[in-house]
C-alpha positions as CSV (number, residue, x, y, z in Angstrom):
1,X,-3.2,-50.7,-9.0
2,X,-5.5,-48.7,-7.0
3,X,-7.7,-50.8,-4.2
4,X,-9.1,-48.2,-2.2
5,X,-11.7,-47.0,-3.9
6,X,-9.9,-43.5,-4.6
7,X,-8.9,-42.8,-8.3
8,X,-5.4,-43.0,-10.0
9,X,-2.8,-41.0,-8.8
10,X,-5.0,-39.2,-6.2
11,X,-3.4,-38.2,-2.5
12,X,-4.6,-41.0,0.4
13,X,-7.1,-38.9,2.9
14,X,-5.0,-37.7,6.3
15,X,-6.3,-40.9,8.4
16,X,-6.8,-43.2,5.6
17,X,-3.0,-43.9,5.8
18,X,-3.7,-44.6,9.7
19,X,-4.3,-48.5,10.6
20,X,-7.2,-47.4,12.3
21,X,-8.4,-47.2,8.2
22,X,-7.5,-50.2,7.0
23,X,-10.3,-52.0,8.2
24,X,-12.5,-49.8,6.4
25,X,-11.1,-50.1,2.9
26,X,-14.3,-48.6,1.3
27,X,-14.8,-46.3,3.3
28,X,-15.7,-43.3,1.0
29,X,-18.7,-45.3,-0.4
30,X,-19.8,-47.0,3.1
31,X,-23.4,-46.2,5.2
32,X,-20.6,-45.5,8.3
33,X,-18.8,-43.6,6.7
34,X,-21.5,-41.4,5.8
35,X,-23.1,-41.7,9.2
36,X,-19.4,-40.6,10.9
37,X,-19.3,-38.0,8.7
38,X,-22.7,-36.7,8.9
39,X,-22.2,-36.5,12.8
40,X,-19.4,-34.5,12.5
41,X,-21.2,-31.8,10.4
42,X,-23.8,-31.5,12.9
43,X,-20.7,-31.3,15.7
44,X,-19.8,-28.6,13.5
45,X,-22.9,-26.9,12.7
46,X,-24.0,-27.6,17.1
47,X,-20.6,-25.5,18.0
48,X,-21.6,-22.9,15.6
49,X,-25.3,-22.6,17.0
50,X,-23.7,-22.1,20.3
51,X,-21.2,-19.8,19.8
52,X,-23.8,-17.6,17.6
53,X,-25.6,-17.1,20.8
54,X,-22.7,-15.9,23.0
55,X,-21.4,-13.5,20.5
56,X,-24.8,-12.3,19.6
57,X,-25.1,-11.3,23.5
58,X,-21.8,-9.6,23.4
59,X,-21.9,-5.9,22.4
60,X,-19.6,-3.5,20.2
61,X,-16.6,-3.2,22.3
62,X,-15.3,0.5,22.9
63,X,-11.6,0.5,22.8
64,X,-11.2,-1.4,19.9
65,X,-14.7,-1.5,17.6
66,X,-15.0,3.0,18.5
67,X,-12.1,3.5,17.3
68,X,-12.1,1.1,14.3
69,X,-15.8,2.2,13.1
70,X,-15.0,5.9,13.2
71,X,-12.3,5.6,11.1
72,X,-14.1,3.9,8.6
73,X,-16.9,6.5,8.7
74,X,-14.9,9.4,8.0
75,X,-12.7,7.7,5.5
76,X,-13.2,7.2,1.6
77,X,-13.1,4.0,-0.1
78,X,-9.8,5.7,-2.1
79,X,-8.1,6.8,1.2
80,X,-8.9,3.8,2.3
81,X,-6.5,1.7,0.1
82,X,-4.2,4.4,-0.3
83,X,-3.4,5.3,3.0
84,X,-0.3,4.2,3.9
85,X,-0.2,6.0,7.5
86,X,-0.3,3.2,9.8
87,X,2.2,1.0,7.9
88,X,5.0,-0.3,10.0
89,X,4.6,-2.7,12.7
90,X,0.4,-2.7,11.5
91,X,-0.6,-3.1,7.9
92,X,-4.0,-4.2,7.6
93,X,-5.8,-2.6,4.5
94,X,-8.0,-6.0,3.4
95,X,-9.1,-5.9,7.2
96,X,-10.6,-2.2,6.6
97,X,-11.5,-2.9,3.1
98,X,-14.2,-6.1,4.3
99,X,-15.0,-3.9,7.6
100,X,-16.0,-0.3,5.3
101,X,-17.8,-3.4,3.1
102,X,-19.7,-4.3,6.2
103,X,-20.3,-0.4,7.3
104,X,-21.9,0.2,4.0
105,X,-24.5,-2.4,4.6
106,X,-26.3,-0.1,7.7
107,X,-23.7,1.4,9.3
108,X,-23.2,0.2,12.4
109,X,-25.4,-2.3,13.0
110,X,-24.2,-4.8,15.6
111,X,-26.5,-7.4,13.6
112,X,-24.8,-7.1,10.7
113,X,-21.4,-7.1,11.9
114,X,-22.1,-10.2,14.2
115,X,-23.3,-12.0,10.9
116,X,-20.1,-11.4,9.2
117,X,-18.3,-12.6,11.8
118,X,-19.9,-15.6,12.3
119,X,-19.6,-16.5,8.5
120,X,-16.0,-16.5,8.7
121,X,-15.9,-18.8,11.5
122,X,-18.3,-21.0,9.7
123,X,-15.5,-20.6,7.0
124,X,-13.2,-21.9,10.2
125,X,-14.9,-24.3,11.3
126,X,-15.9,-26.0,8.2
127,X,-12.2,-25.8,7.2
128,X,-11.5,-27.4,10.4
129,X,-13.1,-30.3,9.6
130,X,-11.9,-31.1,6.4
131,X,-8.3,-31.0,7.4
132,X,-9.2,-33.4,10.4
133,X,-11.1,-35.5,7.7
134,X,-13.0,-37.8,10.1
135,X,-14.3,-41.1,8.6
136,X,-14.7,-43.6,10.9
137,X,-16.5,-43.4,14.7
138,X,-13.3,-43.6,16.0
139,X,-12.4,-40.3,14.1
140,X,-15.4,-38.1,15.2
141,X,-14.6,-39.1,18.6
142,X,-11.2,-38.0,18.2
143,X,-12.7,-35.2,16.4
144,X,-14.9,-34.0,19.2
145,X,-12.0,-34.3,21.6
146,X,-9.6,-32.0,19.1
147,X,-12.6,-29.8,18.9
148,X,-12.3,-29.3,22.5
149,X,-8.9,-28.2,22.2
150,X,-9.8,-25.9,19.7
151,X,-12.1,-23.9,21.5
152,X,-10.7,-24.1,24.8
153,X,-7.4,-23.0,24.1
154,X,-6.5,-19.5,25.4
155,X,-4.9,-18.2,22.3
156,X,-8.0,-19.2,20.6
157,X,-10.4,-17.9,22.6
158,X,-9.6,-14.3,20.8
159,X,-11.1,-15.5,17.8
160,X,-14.8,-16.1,18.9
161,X,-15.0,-12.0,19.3
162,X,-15.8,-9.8,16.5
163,X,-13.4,-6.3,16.7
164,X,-15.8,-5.9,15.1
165,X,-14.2,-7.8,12.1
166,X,-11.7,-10.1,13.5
167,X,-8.8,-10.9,11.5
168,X,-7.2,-13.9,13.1
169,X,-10.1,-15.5,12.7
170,X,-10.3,-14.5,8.8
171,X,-6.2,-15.6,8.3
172,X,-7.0,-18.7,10.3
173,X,-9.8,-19.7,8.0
174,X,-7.6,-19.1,5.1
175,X,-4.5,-20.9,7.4
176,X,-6.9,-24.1,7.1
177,X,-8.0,-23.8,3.7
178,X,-4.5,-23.8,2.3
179,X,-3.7,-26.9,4.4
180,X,-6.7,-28.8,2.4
181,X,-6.1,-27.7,-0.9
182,X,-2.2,-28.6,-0.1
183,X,-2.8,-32.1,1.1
184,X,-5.3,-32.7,-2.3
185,X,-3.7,-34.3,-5.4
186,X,-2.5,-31.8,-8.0
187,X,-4.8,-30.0,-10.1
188,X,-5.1,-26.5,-12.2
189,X,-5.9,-24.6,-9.5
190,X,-2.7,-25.7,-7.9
191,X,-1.2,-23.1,-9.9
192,X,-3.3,-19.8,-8.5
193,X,-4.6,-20.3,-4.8
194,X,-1.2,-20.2,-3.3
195,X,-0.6,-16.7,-4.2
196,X,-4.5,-16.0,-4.0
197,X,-4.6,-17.4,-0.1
198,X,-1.3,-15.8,0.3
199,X,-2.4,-12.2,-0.6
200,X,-5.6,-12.8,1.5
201,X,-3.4,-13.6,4.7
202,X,-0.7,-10.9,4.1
203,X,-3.0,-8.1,3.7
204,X,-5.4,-9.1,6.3
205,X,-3.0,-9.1,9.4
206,X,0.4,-9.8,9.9
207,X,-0.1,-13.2,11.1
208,X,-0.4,-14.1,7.2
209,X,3.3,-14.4,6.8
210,X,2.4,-17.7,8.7
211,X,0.3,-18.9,4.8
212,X,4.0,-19.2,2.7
213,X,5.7,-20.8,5.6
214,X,3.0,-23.6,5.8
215,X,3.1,-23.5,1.7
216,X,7.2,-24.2,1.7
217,X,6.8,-27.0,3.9
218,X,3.6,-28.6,2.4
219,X,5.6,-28.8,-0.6
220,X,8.7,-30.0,1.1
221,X,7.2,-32.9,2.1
222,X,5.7,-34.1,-1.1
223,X,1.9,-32.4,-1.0
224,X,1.3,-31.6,-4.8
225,X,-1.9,-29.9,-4.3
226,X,0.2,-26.7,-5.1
227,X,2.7,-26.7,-8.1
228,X,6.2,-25.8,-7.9
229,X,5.1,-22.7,-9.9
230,X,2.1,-22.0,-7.7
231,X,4.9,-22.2,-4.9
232,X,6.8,-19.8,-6.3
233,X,3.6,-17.2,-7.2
234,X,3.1,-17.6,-3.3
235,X,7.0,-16.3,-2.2
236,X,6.9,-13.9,-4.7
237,X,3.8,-12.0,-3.4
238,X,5.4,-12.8,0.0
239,X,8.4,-11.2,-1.6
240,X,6.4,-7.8,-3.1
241,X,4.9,-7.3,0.2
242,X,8.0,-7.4,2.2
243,X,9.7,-5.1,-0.2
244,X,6.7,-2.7,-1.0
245,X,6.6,-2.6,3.5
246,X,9.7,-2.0,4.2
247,X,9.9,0.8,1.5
248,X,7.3,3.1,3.1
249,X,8.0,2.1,7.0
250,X,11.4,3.4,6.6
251,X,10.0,6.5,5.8
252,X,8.7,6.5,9.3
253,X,10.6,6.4,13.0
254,X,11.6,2.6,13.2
255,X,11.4,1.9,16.8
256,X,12.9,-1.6,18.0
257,X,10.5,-1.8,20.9
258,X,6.7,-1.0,20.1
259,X,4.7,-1.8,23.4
260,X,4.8,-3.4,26.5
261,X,4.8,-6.9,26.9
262,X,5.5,-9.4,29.9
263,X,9.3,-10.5,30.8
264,X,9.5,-13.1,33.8
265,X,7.2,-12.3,36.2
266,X,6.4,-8.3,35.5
267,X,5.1,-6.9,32.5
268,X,7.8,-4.1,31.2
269,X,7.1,-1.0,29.3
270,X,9.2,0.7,26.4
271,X,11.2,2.5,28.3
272,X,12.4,-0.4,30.6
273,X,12.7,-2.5,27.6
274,X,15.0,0.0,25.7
275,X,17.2,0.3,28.9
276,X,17.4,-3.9,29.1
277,X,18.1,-4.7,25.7
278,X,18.9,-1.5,23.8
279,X,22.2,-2.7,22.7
280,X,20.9,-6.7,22.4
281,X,16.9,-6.4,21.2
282,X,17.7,-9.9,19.9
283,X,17.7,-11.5,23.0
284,X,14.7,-9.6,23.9
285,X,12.8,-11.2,20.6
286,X,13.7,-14.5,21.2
287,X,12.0,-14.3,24.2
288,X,9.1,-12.7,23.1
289,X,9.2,-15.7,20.3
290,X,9.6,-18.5,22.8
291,X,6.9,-17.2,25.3
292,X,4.6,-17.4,22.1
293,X,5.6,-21.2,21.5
294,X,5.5,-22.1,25.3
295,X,2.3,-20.6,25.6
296,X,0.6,-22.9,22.9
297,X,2.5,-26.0,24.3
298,X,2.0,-25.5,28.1
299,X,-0.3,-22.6,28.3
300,X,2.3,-21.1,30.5
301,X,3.6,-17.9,30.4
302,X,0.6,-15.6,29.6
303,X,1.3,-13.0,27.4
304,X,4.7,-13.2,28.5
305,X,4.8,-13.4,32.3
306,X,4.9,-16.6,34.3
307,X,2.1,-16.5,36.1
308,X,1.6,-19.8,37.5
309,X,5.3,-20.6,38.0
310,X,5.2,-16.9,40.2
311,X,2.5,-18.6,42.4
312,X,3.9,-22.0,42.5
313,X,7.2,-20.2,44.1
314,X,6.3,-17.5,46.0
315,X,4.3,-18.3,49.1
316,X,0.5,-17.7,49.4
317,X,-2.0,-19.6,47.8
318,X,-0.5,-21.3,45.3
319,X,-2.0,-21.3,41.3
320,X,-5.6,-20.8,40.6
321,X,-7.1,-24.0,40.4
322,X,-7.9,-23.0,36.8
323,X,-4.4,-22.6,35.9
324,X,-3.6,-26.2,37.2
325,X,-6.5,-27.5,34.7
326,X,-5.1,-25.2,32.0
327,X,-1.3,-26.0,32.4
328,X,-1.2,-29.7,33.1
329,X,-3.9,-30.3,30.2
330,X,-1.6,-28.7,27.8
331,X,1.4,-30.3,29.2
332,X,-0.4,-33.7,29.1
333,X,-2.3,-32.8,25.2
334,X,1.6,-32.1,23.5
335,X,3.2,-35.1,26.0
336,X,0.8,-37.1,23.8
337,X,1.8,-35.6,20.8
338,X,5.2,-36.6,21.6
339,X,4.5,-40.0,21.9
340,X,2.2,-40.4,19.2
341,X,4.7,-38.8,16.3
342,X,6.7,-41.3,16.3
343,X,3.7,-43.7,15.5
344,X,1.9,-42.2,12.6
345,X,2.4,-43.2,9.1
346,X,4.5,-41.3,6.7
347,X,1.5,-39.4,5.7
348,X,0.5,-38.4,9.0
349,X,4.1,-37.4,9.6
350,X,3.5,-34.9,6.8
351,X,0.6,-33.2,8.4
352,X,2.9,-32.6,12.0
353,X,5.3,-31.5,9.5
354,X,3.4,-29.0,8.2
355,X,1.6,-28.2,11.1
356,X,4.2,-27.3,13.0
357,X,6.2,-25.2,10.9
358,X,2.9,-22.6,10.9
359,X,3.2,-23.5,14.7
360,X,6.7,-22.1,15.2
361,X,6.2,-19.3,12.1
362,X,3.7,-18.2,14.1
363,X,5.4,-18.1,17.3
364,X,8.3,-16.1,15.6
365,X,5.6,-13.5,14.9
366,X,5.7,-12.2,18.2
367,X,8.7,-11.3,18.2
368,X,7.9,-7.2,18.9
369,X,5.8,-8.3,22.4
370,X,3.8,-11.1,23.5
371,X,0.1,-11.3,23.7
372,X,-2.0,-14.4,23.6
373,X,-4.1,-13.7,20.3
374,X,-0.8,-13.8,18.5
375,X,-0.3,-17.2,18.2
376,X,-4.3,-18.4,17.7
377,X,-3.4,-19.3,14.4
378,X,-0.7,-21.6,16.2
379,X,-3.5,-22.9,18.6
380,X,-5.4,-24.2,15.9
381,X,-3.0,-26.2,13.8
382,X,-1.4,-27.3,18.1
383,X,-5.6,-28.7,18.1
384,X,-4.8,-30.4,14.6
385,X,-1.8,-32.3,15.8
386,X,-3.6,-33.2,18.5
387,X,-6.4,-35.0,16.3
388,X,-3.9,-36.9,14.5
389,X,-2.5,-38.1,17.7
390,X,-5.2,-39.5,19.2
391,X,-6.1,-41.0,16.4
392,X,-2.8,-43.8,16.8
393,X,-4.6,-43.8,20.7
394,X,-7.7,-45.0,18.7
395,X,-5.9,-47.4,17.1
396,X,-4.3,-48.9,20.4
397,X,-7.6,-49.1,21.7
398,X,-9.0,-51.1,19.1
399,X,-6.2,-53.7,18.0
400,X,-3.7,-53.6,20.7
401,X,-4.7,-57.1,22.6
402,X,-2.2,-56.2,25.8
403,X,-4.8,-55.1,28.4
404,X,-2.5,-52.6,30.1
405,X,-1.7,-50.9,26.8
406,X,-5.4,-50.4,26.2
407,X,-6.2,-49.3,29.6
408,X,-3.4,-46.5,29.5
409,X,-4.6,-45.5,26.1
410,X,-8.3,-45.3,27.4
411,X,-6.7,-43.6,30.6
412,X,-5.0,-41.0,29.0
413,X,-7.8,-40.1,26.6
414,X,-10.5,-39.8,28.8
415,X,-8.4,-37.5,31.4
416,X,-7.3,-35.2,28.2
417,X,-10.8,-34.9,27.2
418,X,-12.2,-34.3,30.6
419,X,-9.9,-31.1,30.6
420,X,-10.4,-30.0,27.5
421,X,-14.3,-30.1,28.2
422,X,-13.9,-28.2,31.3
423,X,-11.7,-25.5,29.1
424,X,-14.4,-25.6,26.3
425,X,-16.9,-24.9,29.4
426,X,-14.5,-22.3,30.0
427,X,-14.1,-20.8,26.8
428,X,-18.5,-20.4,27.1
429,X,-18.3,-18.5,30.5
430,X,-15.8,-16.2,29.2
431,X,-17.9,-15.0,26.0
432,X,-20.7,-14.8,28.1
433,X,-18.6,-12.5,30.9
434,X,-17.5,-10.7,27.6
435,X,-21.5,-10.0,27.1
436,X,-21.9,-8.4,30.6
437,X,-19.1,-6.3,30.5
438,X,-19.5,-4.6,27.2
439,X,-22.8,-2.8,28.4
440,X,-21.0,-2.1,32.4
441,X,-17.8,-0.4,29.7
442,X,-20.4,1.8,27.5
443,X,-22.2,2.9,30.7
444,X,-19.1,4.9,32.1
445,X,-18.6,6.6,28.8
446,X,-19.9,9.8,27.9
447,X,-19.5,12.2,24.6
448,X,-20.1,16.2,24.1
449,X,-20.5,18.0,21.4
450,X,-20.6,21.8,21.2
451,X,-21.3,24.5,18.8
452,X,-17.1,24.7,17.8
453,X,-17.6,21.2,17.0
454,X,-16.2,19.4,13.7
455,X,-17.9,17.7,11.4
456,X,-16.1,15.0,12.0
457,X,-16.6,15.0,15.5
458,X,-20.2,15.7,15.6
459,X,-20.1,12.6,13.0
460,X,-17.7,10.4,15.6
461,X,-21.0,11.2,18.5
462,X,-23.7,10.3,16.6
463,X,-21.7,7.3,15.7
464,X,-20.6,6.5,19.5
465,X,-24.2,7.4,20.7
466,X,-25.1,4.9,18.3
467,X,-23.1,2.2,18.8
468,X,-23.3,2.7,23.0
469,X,-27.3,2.0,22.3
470,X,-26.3,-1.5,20.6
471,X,-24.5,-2.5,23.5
472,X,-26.6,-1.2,26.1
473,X,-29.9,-2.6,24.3
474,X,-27.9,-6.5,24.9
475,X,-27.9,-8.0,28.8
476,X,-26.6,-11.4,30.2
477,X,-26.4,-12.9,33.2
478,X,-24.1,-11.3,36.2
479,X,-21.6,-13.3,36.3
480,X,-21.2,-12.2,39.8
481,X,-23.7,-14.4,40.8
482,X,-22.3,-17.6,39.7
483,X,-21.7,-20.5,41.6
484,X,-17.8,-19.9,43.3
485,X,-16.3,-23.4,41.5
486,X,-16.8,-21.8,37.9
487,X,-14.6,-18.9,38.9
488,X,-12.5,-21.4,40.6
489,X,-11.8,-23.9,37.9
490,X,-13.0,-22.1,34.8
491,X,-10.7,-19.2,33.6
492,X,-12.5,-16.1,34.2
493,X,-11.8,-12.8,34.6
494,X,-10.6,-12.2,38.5
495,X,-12.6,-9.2,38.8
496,X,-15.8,-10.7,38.2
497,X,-15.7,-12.7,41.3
């Protein structure tokens, strides 16, 4: 007999299975539970505004967007899918494919491409919130909190930039999607999106492989919004793509080492790395892996070098008062999650479950070096556990009758969202640094073209004279000028002191 208000045989919202529901029975139907949800739209839709004007300030980048754009320009749509030259460790054809889409529109217009890019974090973020599923006041402040964490992470900071289409951000929005239509109760589509989001993710960016991991476990623990043959569609594309990848990368030089990446407290190249773990690259992976797990748990190392443990050894100044913030929040934010686990329903239960398997696929992903965009699909399902945890602090807060429990519930919330706000804050100052620099980068760069010129070169100038005008055309503030405390407390570039 069904007596909340859902239909027969329909899967129980995330947080409806959480106490902090049960007062709240008809929920779906009720004027607060329209009003919660309402504010969290326009939560969603404020973050959106905000971030549209910091990456609209922010210019085409030169290293990556140049290089990117011009290859697209001289390339046809059918060498386009059908080069196979840069398979290997990089395979990213869809990624080309939506940025020659793009290019087509009016070339390269940094208008156009911004658009794009804010789309799919609309995508994101509107993904977001339906796998937090707030319903209750309660849950949108836990919501705003986990927000927080979401955009002040470090390893989701990346995906706020447009290069010039980013793809974490595009496999993150599909990463959340699939976590949705997993948790919802089985249907016909159950039995095509699996392989659909799967083929999305893989051919996007390699980060994709996270989509089937998250897909094995969803069904592991009982979600039926896919189907056992869905499921199996999902591995099997998994299993074509492998198979299809490895068949034309081992036409190519396999290299165990591809680029270099911190180890301790230096960052190592190729050649050191080959001469350390030639014989034993497996050691060398697992720490690569680890680093990428540690980093999303304790913010600490950064792409692979202990920075903050260097300083909080050696002698001198000690760590940046930003790093303090940064480590101890994180340490604090998955302490929480620790304690909370253990308190959620079953179904909430699930959704760590989950959760953390893309967590650790994700970390295993960075295996060949460590940088800290890898895992931003691992920051954002780290930001979903930590919604479901502080909704059982909720709960504590408004049943538990022992006054110390609810003070050290209301302690340890308020301290966890005062450094995730300062992070967010954080996250704000960096896009807009991001804006300043891009026109300082363009302004050292020169081209020249002479009469023994090649098309293609005289193509790639017009095309870099072009896109140096975009960024050029954009200005922001110096950050220079700033008060001290924000390059104190706020992680900022060093140089812009």
């Amino acid at each position: 007999m069904v007596t909340t208000g859902q239909t027969e045989g329909e899967t129980p919202s995330p947080v409806v299975a959480t106490a902090s529901r049960s007062a709240h029975p008809g929920a779906v139907a009720s004027a607060s539970h329209s009003h919660a949800l309402w504010a969290a739209y326009v939560l969603v839709a404020a973050v959106l505004i905000v971030l549209a004007a910091d990456t609209y300030r922010i210019g085409f980048v030169y290293i990556d967007n140049f290089r990117i754009l011009d290859h697209i320009n001289r390339t046809s749509w059918r060498e386009l899918v059908s080069d196979t030259s840069d398979v290997g460790e990089i395979y990213r054809p869809l990624n080309l494919i939506l940025t020659k889409a793009v290019f087509e529109i009016r070339g390269a217009d940094f208008v156009v491409f911004r658009t794009a890019h804010l789309v799919t974090l609309g995508v994101l973020l509107l993904g977001w919130l339906k796998a937090c599923d707030p319903r209750t006041w309660r849950d949108v402040m836990s919501f705003a909190i986990a927000t927080g964490c979401l955009l002040g992470l470090h390893t989701t900071r990346f995906l706020f930039h447009g290069v010039p289409l980013n793809p974490y951000t595009i496999v993150c929005a599909v990463a959340v999607w699939a976590f949705v239509l997993a948790r919802r109760p089985a249907g016909r589509a159950a039995h095509v999106w699996p392989a659909l989001l799967t083929t999305v993710a893989l051919l996007t960016i390699e980060v994709g492989f996270v989509i089937p991991v998250m897909l094995l476990m969803a069904y592991y623990v009982g979600w039926r919004g896919l189907s056992a043959g869905g499921l199996a569609a999902a591995v099997l594309v998994t299993g074509v793509y492998v198979a299809a990848r490895a068949a034309l990368f081992s036409e190519l030089e396999s290299a165990p080492f591809y680029a270099e990446t911190g180890f301790g407290f230096d960052v190592i190249d190729v050649v050191t790395q080959h001469d350390r773990f030639g014989a034993f690259p497996i050691l060398f992976y697992g720490y690569n892996a680890a680093s990428a797990l540690l980093t999303v748990l304790a913010s600490e190392p950064r792409g692979g070098v202990f920075e903050f443990v260097e300083r909080l050894w050696q002698e001198g100044p000690g760590p940046a008062s930003w790093q303090w913030v940064n480590v101890t929040t994180s340490l604090a934010t998955s302490a929480f999650g620790v304690w909370a686990v253990g308190r959620l329903p079953s179904r909430g239960r699930q959704e760590i479950a989950v959760a953390c398997a893309g967590i650790v696929g994700n970390a295993c992903l960075s295996f060949l070096y460590a940088r800290d965009r890898i895992p931003s699909l691992a920051g954002v399902l780290y930001a979903l556990c930590f919604y479901l945890s502080l909704a059982v602090a909720a709960e504590r807060l408004a049943k538990d009758r022992a006054r110390v429990v609810r003070a050290v519930a209301a302690l340890s919330v308020l301290v966890l969202a005062t450094g995730w706000t300062l992070r967010c804050i954080a996250t704000q100052f960096a896009l807009r640094d991001a804006a300043w620099l891009s026109p300082q980068e363009w302004a050292a760069r020169t081209v020249t073209v002479t009469d023994r010129s090649s098309d293609d070169e005289i193509a790639a100038a017009k095309l870099f004279l072009e896109m140096k005008r975009e960024a050029m055309a954009r200005s922001a503030p110096d950050p220079r000028a700033d008060p001290r405390w924000t390059h104190d407390w706020l992680e900022r570039d060093g140089a812009l002191r």
